[in-house]
C-alpha positions as CSV (number, residue, x, y, z in Angstrom):
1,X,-17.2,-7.8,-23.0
2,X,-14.5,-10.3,-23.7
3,X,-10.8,-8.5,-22.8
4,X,-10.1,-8.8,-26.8
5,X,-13.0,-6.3,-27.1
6,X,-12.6,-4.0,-24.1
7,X,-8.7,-3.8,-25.8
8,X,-10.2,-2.8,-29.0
9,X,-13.0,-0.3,-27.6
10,X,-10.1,1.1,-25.6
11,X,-8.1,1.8,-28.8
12,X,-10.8,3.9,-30.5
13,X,-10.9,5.8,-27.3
14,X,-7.7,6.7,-27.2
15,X,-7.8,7.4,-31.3
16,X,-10.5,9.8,-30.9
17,X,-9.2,11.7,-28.5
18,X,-5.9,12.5,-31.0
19,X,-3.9,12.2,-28.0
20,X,-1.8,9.7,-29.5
21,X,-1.1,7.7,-32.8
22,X,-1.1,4.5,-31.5
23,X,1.4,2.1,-32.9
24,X,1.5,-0.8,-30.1
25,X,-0.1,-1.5,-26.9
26,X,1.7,-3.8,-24.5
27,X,0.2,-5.0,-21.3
28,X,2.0,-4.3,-18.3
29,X,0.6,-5.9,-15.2
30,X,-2.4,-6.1,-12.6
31,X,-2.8,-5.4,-9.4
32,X,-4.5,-7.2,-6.4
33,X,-7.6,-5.6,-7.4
34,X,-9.5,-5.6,-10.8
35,X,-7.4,-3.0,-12.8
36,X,-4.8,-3.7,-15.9
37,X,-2.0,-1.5,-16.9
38,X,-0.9,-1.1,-20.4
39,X,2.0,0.7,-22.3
40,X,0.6,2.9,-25.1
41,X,3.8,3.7,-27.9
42,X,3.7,5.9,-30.5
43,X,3.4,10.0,-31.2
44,X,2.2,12.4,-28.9
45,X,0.0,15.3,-30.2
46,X,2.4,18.1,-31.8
47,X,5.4,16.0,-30.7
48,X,7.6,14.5,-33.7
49,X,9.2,11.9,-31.0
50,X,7.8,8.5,-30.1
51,X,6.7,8.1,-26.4
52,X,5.2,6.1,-23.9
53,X,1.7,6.4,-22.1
54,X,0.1,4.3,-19.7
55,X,-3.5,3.1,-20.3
56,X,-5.3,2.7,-16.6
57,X,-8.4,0.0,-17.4
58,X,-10.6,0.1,-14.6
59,X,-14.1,-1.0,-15.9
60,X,-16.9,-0.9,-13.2
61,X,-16.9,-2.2,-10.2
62,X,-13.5,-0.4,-10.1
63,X,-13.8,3.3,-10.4
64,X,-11.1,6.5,-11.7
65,X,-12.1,8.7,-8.4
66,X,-11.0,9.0,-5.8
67,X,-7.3,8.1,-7.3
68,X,-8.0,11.6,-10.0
69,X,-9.1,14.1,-6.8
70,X,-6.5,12.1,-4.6
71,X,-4.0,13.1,-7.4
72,X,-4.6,16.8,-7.6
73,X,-4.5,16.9,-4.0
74,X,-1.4,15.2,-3.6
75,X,0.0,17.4,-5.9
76,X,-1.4,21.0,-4.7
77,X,1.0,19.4,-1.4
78,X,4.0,19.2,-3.8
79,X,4.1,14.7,-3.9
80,X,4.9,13.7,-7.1
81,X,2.1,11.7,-8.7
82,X,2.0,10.4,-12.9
83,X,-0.2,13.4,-14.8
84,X,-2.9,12.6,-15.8
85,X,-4.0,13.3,-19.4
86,X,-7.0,12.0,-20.1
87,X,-10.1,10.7,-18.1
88,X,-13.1,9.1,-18.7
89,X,-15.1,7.8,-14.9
90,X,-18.0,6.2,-16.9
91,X,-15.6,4.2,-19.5
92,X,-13.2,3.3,-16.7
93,X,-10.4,4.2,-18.4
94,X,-7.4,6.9,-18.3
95,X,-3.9,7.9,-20.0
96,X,-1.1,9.3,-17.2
97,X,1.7,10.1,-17.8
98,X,4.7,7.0,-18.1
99,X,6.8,6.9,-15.3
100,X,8.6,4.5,-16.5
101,X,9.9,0.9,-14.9
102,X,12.1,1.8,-12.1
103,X,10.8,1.2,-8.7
104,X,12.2,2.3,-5.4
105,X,13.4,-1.1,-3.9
106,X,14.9,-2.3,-7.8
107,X,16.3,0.8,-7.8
108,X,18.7,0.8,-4.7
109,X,20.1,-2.5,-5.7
110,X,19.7,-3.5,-1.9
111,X,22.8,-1.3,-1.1
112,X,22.2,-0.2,2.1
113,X,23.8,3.4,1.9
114,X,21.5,4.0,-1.3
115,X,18.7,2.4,-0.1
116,X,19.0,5.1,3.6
117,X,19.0,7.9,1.2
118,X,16.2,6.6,-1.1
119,X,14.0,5.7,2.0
120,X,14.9,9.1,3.5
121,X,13.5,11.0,0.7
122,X,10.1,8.8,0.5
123,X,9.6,10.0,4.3
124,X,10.5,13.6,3.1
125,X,7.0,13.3,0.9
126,X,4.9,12.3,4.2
127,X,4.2,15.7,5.7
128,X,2.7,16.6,1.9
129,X,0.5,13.2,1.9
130,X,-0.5,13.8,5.4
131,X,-1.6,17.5,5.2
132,X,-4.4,15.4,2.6
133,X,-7.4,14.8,4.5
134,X,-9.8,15.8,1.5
135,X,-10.0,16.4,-1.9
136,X,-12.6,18.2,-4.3
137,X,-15.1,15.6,-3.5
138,X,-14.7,15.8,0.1
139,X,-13.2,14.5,3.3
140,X,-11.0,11.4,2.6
141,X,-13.1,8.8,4.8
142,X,-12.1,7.6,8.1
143,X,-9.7,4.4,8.9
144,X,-12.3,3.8,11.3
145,X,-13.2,1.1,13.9
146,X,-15.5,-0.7,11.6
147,X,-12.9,-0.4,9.1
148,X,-10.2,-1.8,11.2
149,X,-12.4,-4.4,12.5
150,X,-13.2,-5.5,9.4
151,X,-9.2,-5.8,7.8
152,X,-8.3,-7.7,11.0
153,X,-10.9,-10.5,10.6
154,X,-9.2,-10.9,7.3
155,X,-6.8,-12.6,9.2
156,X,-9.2,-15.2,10.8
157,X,-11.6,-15.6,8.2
158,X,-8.8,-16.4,5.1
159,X,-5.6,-17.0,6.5
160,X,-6.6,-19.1,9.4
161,X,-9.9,-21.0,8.5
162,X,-9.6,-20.7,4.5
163,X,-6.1,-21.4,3.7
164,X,-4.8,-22.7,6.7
165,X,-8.1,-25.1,7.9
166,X,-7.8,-23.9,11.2
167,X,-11.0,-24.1,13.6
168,X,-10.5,-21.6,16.6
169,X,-12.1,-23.3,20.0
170,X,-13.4,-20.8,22.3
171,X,-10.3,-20.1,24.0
172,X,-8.5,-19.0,21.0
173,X,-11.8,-17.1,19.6
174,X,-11.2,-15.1,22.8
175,X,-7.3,-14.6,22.4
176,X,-7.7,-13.2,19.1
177,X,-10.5,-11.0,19.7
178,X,-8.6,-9.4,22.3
179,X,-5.6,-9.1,20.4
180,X,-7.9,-7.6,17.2
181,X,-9.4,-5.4,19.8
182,X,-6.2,-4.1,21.0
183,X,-4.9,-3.2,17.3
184,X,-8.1,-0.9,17.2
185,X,-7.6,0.6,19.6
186,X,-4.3,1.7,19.4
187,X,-4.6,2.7,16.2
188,X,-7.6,4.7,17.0
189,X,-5.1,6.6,19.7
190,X,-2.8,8.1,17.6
191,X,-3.4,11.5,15.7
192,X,-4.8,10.5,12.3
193,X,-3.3,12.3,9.4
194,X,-3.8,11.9,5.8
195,X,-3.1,8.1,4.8
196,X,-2.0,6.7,1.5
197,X,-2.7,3.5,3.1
198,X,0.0,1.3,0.4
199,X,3.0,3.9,0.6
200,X,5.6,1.0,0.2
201,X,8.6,-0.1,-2.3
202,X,6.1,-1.2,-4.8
203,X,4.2,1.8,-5.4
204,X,7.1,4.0,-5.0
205,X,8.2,5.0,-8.1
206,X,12.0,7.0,-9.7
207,X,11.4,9.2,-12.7
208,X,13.9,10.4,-14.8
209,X,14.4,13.2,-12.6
210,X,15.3,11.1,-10.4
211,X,12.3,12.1,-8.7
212,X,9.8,9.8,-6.5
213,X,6.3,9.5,-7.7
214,X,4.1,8.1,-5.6
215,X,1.2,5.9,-7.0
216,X,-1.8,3.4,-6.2
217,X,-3.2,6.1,-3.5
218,X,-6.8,5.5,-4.5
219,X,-7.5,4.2,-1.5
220,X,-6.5,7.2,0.6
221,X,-7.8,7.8,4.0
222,X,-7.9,9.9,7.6
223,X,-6.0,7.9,10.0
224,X,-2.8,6.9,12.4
225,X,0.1,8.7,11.7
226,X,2.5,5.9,12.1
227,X,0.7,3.9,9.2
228,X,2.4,5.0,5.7
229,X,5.8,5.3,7.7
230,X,5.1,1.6,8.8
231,X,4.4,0.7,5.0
232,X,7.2,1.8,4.0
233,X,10.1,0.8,6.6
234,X,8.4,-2.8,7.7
235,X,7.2,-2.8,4.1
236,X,5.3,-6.3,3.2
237,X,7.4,-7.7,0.9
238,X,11.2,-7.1,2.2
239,X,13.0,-7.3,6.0
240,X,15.5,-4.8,6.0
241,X,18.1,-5.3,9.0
242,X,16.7,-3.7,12.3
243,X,19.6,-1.1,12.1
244,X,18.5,0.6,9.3
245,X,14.7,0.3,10.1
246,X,15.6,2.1,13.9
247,X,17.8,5.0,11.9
248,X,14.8,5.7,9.5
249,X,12.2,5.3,12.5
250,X,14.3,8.2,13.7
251,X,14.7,10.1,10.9
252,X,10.3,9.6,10.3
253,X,10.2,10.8,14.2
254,X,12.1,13.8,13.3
255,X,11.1,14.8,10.2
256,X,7.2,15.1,11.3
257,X,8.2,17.0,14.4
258,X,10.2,19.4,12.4
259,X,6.8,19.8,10.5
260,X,4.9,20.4,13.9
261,X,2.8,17.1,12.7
262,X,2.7,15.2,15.8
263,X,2.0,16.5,19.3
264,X,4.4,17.8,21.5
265,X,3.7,15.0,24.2
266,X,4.3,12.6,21.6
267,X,7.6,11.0,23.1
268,X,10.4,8.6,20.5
269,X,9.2,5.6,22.8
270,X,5.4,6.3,22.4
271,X,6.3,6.8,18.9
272,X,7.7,3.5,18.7
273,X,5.1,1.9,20.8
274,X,2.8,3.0,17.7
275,X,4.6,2.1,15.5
276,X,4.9,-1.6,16.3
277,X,1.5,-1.3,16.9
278,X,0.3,-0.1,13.6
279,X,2.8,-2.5,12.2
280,X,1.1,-5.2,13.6
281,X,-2.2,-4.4,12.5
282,X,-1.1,-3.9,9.1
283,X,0.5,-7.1,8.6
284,X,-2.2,-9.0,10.4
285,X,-4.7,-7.5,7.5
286,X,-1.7,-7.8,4.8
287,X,-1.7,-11.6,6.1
288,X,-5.2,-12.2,5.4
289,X,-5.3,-10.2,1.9
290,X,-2.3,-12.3,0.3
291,X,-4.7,-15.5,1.2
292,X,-7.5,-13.8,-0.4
293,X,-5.8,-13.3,-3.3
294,X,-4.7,-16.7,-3.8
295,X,-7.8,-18.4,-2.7
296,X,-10.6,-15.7,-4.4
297,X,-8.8,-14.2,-7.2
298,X,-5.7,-17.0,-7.9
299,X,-3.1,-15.0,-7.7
300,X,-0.8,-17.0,-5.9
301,X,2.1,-15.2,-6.3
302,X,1.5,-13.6,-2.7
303,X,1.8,-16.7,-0.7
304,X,5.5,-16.0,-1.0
305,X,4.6,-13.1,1.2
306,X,2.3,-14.7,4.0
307,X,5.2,-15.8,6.0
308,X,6.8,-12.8,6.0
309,X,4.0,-11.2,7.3
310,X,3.5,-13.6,10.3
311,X,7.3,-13.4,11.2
312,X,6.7,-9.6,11.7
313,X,4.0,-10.4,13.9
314,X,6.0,-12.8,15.8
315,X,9.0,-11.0,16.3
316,X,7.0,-7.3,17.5
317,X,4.5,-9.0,19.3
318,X,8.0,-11.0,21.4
319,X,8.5,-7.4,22.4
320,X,5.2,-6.3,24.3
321,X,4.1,-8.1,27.5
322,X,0.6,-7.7,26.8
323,X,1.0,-9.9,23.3
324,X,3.0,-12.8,25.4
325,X,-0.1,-14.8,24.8
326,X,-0.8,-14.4,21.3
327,X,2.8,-14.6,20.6
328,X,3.2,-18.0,21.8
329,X,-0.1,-18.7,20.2
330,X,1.1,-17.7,17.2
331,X,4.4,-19.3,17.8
332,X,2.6,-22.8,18.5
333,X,-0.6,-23.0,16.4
334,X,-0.4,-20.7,13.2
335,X,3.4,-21.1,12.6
336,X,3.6,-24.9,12.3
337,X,0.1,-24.8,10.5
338,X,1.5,-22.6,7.8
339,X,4.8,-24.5,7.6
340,X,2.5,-27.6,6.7
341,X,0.9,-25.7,4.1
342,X,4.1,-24.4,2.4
343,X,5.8,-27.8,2.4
């Protein structure tokens, strides 16, 4: 079905379900997967004012669940999430509820005082999206080995060989299987917690309320509880200065102690230790995706991001003896391969 139609088809949905009188529908973005968001104006049911909703299309081989069970579950643990209003899993289509435009980095203005106090209430919302570990459908599924295996070979398989053109001799096959190894493992360690798995600045939303409302958690899982709090403060697509990332590391430590969330032989530096860790493994898969996207699906507005990815990786992994290896591999090979590419 050509977009024109699936549009059109869309529209009598919505019209049959008296909902809404739909006067305009304006397209509001994608995503990095299949889905397209659009802006629905006109009258709400028994309301004489004009408002806003937002039309979710995800036709097959996307899918509504598990973001609907993810969203009453996130909101039985009091995290704000857009209300849904109308749901149809075989159509591949919803209506929720318009938050409206204002995200949580745009929002702060990059003021350093607002964005502390901003940040501060997104780590508030953790203990509610960690105590979700299952939904009306069941357990949320495991962040895995196999499924951390198989996020760091993104790394190899499309930043390295496919974008880059890098061929890895045996020697360097070994270095970064040992390193992808590591990143397993360690994240394996760590108490795993509910996940939203892409709590960042992006999906991070400020109602009118002046409320955050978390979205994009279809992807929920059970893992490391250092993963959304790494998200968000080493987020993918901004450096903030390394003062304000230690006081909210801090403020993340003490918030899930005060919620009895981590155990008590959990210590700040093993803490910290875990989170470099996780970061690392997250921006070694983020690293990978954004060359996906550009090389799969041509969205190449994320190569903008891949070097800020691999400059995290540089700078955390300067910090641990056991990376000393990889980091000047990194430093040496990668680096001035992706500084060719960029030029």
């Amino acid at each position: 079905m050509s977009s024109e139609n699936r549009q059109e088809f869309l529209k009598q949905w919505i019209n049959k379900s008296e909902l809404i009188s739909i006067e305009n529908i304006e397209l509001l973005a994608g995503d990095a997967s299949f889905r397209k968001y659009f802006r629905v104006s006109g009258k709400l049911r028994d309301d004489a004012e004009k408002s806003t909703l937002v039309l979710v299309d995800a036709p097959p081989p996307e899918s509504l669940e598990p973001f609907v069970s993810v969203a009453m579950a996130y909101e039985e643990q009091g995290v704000r999430v857009p209300r849904i209003y109308l749901s149809d899993e075989n159509l591949g289509a919803m209506l929720l509820e318009d938050i409206g435009d204002r995200l949580l980095l745009s929002d702060t203005n990059n003021n350093i005082e607002a964005v502390t106090q901003r940040y501060k209430q997104a780590i508030d919302l953790l203990p509610g999206v960690m105590a979700v570990t299952g939904t009306r459908q069941g357990d949320l599924p495991p962040y895995n080995e196999e499924l951390l295996a198989r996020e760091n070979a993104l790394f190899k398989d499309w930043l390295l060989e496919q974008y880059l053109g890098l061929t890895l001799d045996h020697e360097e096959l070994k270095l970064w299987t040992e390193f992808s190894t590591q990143l397993t493992q360690k994240a394996l360690a760590q108490q795993q917690v509910g996940v939203h798995r892409d709590y960042h600045s992006r999906n991070l939303m400020v109602n009118e309320q002046n409320e955050l409302v978390a979205i994009d958690f279809q992807d929920a899982v059970v893992g490391p509880i250092s993963y959304d709090l790494v998200s968000l403060v080493r987020d993918c697509y901004v450096d903030w200065p390394a003062e304000l990332v230690e006081n909210l590391l801090g403020y993340g430590f003490d918030t899930l102690r005060k919620h009895n969330l981590l155990n008590s032989s959990c210590s700040a530096a093993q803490f910290q230790s875990d989170f470099d860790w996780m970061g690392m493994q997250r921006h070694t898969k983020a690293s990978g995706i954004f060359a996906r996207l550009f090389l799969r699906d041509g969205k190449a507005g994320y190569l903008n991001d891949i070097p800020h990815t691999v400059n995290y990786l540089l700078a955390v992994s300067a910090q641990y003896p056991e990376c000393a290896e990889y980091h000047d591999w990194l430093k040496s090979r990668v680096v001035p391969a992706l500084n060719k590419v960029s030029s």
